[in-house]
N, CA, C and O of each residue as an XYZ file, in Angstrom:
472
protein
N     -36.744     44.010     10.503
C     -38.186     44.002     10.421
C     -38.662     44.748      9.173
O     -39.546     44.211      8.506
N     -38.202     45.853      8.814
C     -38.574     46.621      7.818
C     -38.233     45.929      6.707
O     -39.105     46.008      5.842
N     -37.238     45.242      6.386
C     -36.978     44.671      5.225
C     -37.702     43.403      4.916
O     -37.922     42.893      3.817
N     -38.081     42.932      6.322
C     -38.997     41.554      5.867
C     -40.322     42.067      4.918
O     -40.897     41.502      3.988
N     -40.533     43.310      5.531
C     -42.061     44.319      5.053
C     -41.754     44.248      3.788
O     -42.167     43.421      2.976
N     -41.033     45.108      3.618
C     -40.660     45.148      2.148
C     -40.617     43.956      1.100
O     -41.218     43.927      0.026
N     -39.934     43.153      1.534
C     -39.715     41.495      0.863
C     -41.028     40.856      0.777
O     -41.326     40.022     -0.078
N     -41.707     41.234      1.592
C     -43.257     40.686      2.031
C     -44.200     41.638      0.827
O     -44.466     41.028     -0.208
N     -44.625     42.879      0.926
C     -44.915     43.406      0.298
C     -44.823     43.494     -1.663
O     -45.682     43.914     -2.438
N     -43.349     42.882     -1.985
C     -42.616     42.676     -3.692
C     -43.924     41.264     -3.526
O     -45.097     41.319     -3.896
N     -43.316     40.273     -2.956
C     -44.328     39.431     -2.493
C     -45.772     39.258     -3.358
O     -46.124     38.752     -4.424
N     -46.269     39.854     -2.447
C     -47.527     39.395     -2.401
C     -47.987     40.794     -3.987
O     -49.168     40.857     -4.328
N     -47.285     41.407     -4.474
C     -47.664     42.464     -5.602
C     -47.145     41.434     -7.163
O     -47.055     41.956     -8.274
N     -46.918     40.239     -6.950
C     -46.788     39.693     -7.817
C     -47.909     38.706     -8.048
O     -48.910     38.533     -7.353
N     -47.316     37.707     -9.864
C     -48.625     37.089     -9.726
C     -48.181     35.613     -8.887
O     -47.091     35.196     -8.495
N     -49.906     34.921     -8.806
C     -49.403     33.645     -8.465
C     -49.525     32.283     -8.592
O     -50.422     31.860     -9.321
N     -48.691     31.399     -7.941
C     -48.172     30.432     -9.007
C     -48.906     29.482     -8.996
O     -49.793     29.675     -8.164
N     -49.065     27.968     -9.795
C     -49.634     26.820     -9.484
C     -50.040     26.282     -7.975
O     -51.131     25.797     -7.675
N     -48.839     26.491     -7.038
C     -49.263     26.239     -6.150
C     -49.965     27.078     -5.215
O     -50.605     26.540     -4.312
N     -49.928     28.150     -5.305
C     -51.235     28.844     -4.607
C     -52.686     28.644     -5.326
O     -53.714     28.545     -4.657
N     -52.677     28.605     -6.436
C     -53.627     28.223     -7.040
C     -54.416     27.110     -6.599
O     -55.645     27.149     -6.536
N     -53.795     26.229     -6.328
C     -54.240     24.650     -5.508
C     -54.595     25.203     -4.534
O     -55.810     25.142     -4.352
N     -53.859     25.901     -3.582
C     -54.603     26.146     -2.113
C     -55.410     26.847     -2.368
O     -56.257     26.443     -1.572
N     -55.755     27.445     -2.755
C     -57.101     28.670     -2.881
C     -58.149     27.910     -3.182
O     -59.193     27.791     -2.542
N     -57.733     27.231     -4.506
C     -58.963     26.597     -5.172
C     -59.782     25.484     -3.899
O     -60.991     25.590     -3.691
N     -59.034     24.604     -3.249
C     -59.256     23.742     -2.224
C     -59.819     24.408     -0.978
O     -60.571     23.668     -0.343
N     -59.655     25.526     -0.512
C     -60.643     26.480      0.376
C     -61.196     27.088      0.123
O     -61.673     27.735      1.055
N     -61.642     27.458     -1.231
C     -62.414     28.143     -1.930
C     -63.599     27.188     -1.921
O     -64.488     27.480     -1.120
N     -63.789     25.997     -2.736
C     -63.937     24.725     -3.004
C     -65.742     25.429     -3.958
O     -65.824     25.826     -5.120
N     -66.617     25.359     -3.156
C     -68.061     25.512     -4.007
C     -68.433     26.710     -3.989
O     -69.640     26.800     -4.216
N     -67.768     27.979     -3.765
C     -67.558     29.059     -3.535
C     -67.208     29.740     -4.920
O     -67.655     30.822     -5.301
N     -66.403     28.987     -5.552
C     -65.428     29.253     -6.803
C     -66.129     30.261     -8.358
O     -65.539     30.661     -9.361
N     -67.682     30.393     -7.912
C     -68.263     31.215     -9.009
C     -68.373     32.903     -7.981
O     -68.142     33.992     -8.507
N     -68.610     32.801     -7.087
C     -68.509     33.655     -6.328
C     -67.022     34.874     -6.215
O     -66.852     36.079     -6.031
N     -66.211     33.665     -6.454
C     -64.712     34.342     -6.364
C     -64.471     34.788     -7.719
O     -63.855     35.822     -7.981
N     -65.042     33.872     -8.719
C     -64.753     34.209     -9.952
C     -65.171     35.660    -10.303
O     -64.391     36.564    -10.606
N     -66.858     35.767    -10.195
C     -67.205     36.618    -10.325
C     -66.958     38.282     -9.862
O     -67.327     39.286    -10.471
N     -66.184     38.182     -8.539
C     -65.726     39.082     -7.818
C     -64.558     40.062     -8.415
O     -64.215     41.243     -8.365
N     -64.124     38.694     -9.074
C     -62.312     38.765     -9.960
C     -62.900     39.902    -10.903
O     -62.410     41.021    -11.055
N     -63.874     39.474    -11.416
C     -64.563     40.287    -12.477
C     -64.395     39.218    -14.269
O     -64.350     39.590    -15.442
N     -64.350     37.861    -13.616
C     -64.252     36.958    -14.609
C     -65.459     37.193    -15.476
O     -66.407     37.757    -14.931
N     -65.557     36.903    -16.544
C     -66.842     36.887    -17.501
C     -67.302     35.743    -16.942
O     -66.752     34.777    -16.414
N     -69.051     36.219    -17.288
C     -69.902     35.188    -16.991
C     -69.679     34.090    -18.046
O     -69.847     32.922    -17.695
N     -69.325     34.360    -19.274
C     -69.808     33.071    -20.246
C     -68.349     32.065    -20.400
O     -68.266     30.977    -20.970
N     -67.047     32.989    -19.549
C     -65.957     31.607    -19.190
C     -66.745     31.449    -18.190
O     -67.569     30.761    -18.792
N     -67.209     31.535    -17.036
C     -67.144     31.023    -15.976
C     -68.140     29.875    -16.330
O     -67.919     28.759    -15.861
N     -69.219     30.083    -17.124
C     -70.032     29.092    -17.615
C     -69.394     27.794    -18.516
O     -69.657     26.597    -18.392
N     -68.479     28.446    -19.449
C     -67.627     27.752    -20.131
C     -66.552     26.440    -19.379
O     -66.216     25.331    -19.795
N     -66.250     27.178    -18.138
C     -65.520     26.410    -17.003
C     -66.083     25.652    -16.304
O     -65.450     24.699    -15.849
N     -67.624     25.848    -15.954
C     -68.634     24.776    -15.680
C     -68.837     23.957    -16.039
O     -68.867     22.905    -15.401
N     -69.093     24.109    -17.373
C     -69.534     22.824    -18.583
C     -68.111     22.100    -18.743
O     -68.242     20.945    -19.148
N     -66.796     22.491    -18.528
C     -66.007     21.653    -19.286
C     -65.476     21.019    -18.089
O     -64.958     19.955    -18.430
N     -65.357     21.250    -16.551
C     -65.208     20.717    -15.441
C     -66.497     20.275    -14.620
O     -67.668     20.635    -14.743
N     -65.830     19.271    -13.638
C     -67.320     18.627    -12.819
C     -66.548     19.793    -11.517
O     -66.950     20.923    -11.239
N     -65.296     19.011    -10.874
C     -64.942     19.242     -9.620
C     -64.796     20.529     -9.281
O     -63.845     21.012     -9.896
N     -65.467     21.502     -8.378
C     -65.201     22.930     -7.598
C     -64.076     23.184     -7.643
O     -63.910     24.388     -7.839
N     -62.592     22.271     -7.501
C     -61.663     22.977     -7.291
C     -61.215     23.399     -8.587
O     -60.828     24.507     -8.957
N     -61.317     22.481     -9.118
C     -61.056     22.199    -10.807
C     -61.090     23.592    -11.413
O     -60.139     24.108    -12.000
N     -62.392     24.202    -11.196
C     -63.253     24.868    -11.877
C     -62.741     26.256    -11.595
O     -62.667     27.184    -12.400
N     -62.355     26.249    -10.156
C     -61.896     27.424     -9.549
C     -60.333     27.673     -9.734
O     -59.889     28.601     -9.058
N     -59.530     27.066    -10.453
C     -58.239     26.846    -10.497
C     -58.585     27.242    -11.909
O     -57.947     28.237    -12.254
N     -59.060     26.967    -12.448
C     -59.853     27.355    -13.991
C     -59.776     28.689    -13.891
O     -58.792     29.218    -14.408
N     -60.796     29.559    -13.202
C     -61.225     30.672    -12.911
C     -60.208     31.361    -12.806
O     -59.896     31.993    -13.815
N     -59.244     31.507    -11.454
C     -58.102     32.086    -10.888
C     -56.867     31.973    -12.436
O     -56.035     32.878    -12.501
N     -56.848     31.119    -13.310
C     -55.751     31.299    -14.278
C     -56.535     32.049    -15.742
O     -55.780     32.653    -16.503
N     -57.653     32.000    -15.999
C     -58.188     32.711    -16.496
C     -58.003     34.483    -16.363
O     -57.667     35.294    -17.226
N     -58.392     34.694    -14.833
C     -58.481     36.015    -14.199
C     -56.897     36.421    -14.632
O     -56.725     37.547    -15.100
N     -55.858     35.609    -14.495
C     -54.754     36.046    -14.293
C     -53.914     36.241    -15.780
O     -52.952     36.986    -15.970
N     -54.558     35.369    -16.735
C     -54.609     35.570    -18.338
C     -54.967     37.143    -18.679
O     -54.097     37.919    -19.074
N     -56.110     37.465    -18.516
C     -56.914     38.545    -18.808
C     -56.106     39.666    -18.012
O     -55.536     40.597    -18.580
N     -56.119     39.493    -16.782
C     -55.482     40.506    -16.236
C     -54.120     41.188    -15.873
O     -53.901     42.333    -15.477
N     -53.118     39.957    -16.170
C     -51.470     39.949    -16.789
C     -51.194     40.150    -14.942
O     -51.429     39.442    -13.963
N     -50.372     41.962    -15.230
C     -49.624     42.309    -13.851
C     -50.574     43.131    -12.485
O     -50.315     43.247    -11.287
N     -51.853     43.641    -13.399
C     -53.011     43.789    -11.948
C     -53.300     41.846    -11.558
O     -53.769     41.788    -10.422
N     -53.233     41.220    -11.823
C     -53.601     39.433    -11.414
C     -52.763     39.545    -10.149
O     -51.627     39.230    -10.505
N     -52.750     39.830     -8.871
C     -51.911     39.808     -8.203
C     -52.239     38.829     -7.068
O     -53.408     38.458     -6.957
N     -51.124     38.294     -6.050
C     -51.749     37.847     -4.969
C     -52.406     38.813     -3.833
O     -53.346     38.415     -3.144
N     -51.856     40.080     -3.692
C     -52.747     41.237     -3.227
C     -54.166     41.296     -3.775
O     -55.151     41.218     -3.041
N     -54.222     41.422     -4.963
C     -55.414     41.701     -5.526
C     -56.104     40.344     -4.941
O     -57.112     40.566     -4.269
N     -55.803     39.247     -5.056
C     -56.472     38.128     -4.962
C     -56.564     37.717     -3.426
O     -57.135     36.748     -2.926
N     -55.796     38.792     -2.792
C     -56.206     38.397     -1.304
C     -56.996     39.524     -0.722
O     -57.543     39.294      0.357
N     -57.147     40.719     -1.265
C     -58.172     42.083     -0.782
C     -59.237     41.072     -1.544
O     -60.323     41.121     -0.966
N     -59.243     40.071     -2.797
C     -60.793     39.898     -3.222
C     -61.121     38.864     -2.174
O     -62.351     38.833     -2.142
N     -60.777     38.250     -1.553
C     -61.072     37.205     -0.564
C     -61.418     37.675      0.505
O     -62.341     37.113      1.093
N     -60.690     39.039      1.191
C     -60.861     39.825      2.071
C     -62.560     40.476      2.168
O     -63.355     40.377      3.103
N     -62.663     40.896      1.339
C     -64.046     41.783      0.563
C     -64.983     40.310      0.658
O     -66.162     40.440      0.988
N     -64.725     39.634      0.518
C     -65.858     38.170      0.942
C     -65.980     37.848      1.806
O     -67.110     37.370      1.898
N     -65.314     37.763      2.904
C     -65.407     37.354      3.898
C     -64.680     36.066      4.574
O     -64.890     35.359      5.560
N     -63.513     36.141      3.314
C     -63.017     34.862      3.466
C     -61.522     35.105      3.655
O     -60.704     34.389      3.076
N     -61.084     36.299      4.612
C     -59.486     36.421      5.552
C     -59.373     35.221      5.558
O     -58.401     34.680      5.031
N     -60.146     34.677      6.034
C     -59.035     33.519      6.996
C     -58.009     32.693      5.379
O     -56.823     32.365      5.414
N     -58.588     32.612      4.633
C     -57.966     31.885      3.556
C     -56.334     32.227      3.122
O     -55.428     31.432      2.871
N     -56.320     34.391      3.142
C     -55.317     35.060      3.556
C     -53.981     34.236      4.431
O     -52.787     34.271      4.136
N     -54.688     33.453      5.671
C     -53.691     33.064      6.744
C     -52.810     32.375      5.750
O     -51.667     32.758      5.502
N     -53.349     31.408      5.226
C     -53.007     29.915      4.383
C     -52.063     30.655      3.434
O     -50.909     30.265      3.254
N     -52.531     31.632      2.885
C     -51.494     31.899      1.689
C     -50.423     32.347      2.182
O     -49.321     31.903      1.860
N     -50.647     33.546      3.263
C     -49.144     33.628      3.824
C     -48.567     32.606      4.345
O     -47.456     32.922      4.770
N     -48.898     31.175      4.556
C     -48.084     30.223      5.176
C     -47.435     29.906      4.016
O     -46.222     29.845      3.810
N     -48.222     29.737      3.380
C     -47.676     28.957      1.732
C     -46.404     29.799      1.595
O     -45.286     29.325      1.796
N     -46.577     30.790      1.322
C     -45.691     32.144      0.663
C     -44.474     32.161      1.399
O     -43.518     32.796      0.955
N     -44.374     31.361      2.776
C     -43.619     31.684      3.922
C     -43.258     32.674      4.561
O     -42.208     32.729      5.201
N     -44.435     33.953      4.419
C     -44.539     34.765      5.006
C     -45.197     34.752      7.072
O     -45.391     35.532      8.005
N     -45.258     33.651      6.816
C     -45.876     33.539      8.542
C     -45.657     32.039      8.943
O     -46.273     31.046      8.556
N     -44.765     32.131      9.696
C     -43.977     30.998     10.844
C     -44.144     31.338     11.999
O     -44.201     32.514     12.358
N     -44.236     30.444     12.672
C     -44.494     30.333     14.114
C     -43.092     31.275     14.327
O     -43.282     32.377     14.842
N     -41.940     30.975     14.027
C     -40.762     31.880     14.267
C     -41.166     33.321     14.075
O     -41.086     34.041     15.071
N     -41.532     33.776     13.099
C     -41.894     35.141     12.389
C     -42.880     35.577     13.791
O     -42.360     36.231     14.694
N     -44.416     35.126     13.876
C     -45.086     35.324     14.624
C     -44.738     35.527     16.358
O     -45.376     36.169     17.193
N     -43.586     34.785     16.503
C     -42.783     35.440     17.953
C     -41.729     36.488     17.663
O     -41.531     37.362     18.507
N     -41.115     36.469     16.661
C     -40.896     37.551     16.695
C     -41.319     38.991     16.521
O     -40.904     40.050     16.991
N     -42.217     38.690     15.746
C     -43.609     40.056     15.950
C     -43.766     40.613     17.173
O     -43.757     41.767     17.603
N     -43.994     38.933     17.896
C     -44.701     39.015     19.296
C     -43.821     39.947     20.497
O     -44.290     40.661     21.384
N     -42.265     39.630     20.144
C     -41.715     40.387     20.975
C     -40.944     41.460     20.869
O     -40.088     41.860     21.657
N     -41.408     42.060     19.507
C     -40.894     43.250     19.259
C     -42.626     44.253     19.321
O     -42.954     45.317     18.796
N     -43.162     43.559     19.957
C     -44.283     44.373     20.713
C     -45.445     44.600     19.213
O     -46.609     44.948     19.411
N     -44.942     44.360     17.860
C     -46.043     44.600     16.632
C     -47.582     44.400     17.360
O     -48.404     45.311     17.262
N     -47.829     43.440     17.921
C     -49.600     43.679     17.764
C     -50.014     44.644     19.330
O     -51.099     44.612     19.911
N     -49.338     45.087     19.551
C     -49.718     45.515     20.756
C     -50.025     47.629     19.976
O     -50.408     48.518     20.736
């Protein structure tokens, strides 16, 4: 258990990749100036990313590789899941740990019966 923590933890302190990028951007969807802005993206890319994209996800997949340009090794999926957190948007959190394969129905019984949420 402790070592999954750990493995979990290297994890999510790194940056992340194309394909989280897709999932975020896709539950993010018209939200994506909101998140940007949170990131602490500049207003005049995020404007810049407007004008040169139509589609929300587009735009927000824009945003998130931008943030992660500018910001190198703070660009994290932590960072990018406390900023989702701070919005109100956990649940998005779930998705990435599925992605990440940090949470399986397997994982989640075994939580379950080593008593973790209790």
């Amino acid at each position: 258990m402790i070592l999954s923590i750990f493995s979990a933890q290297s994890l999510v302190n790194t940056s992340h990749d194309e394909s989280l990028l897709f999932l975020v951007a896709e539950k993010v969807g018209s939200f994506w100036k909101k998140l940007a802005r949170r990131l602490k993206v500049e207003e005049d890319v995020i404007d810049s990313i407007e004008k040169q994209r139509r589609d929300c996800e587009d735009c927000c997949r824009m945003a998130l590789k931008k943030w992660r340009e500018v910001n190198d090794s703070e660009a994290t999926i932590r960072a990018l899941m406390c900023c989702l957190t701070e919005m109100g948007y956990s649940s998005i959190n779930w998705h990435i740990m599925k992605e990440l394969n940090l949470l399986t129905v397997e994982k989640m019984q075994r939580l379950r019966d080593e008593n973790v949420f209790n």
